[in-house]
NULOKE-399552 format. One record per residue (C-alpha): residue in one letter; z, x, y. Coordinates in steps of 0.5 Angstrom, whole numbers, plus 500, padded with zeros to 3 digits. Layout:
BEGIN
aZXY/...
This chain:
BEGIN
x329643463/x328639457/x333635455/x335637449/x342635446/x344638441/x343647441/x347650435/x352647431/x358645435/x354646441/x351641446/x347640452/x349635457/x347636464/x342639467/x337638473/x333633468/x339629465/x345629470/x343631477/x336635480/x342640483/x346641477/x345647474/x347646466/x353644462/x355644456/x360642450/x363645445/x366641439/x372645435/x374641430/x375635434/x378640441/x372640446/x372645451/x366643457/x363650460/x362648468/x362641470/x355640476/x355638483/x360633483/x354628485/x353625478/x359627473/x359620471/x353621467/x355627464/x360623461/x355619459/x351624456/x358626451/x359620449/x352619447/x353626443/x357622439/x364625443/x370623446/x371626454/x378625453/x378630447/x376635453/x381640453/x380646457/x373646463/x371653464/x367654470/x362661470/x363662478/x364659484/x358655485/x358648487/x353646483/x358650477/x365647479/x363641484/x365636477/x371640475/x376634479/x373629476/x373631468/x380634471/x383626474/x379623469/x380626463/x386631464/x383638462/x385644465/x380648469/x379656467/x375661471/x376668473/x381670478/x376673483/x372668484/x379663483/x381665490/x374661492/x374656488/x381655490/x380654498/x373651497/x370655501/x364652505/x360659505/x362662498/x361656493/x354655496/x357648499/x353649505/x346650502/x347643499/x349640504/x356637502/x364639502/x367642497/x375640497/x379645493/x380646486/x385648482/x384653478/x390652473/x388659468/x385665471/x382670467/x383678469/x379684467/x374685464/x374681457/x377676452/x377671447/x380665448/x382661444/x381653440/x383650434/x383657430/x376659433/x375660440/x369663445/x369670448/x369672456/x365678458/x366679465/x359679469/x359680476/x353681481/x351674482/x358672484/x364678485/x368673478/x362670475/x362670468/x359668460/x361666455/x359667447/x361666439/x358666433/x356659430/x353658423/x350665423/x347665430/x350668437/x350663442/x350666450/x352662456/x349667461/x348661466/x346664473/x343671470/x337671475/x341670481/x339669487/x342675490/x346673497/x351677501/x354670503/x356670495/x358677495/x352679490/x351687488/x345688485/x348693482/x354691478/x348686476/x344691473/x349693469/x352686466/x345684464/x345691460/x352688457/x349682455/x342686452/x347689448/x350683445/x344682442/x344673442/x340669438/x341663444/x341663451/x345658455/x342659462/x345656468/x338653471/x332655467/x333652460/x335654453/x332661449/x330662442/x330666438/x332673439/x326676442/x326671447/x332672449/x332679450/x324678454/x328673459/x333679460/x328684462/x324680466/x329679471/x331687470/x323687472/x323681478/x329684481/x327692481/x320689485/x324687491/
């Protein structure tokens, strides 16, 4: 992943495998008029870099209000309780996946196969159903609830200066009876998230797609990379 920055209006790369920890998967800040909210926060391993990398888009980490986490895994959540005790924001995932993230499981948030332990985390909203708008500062980002990955995993998307911008994180997978993945209920959220028809996808650890097209080519060919195995 290159390290981009700025992606849409508002909207902000800052960590990844390349600029934060080579076990992150992406984040990101969105700037609502002053009220930032941070999707997903990494592994934990390198947070204070991340919060380098605000600054250096020019923002305040204390402005963070709210941290929504995508899914259970740790290199999604692992950053979560520093943002929190350093910053005071609250932390938001789906219930589902809640309940994993609450307990710090081992198996389930993917902790084991990085080798490291993953105290609890506190969810301090948890979403339910199937979708949502939340809001910030009179805008907001919709929620879509997008199970297969993990049981709670979900994206996020708004309209910013005439383009959507999905965060679709880990919509390749992998796919794993230890993280409770159902190819099927996959299938059927890649379906959901063609449909939304994105100008930018946001992805957990393969980079930024645009335009349009290449946003729907990167889908579809995790439909066929999947359905050959």
């Amino acid at each position: 992943m290159r390290w981009r920055g700025h992606i849409a209006e508002g909207v902000y790369l800052i960590g990844g495998p390349e600029i934060s920890n080579v076990g992150d998967a992406s984040s990101f800040i969105v700037d609502f008029g002053g009220e930032l909210v941070m999707i997903d926060a990494g592994t934990g391993f390198r947070p204070h870099t991340i919060e380098s990398n605000i600054h250096e888009m020019g923002f305040d980490p204390h402005n963070i209000s709210t941290l929504i986490l995508t899914h259970c895994h740790i290199d999604h959540i692992g950053g979560a309780p520093y943002f929190r005790e350093k910053f005071g924001c609250r932390v938001v995932a789906h219930d589902i996946d809640a309940a994993v993230i609450e307990r710090g499981d081992f198996i389930q948030t993917a902790a084991k196969w990085y080798h490291t332990k993953l105290d609890p985390i506190r969810v301090d909203e948890k979403l339910h159903g199937d979708q949502a708008f939340l809001k910030f500062n009179g805008d907001g980002l919709h929620w879509l609830h997008a199970p297969g990955h993990t049981p709670g995993s979900i994206c996020l998307y708004m309209d910013r200066g005439g383009k959507r911008v999905l965060f679709g994180q880990d919509m390749h997978g992998p796919f794993n009876k230890y993280f409770r993945s159902d190819i099927g209920q996959w299938e059927n959220s890649m379906e959901k998230l063609l449909s939304l028809e994105a100008d930018i996808l946001c992805e957990g650890h393969y980079g930024i797609f645009e335009p349009k097209e290449k946003v729907v080519q990167y889908i579809k060919r995790c439909l066929r990379i999947q359905s050959r195995r």
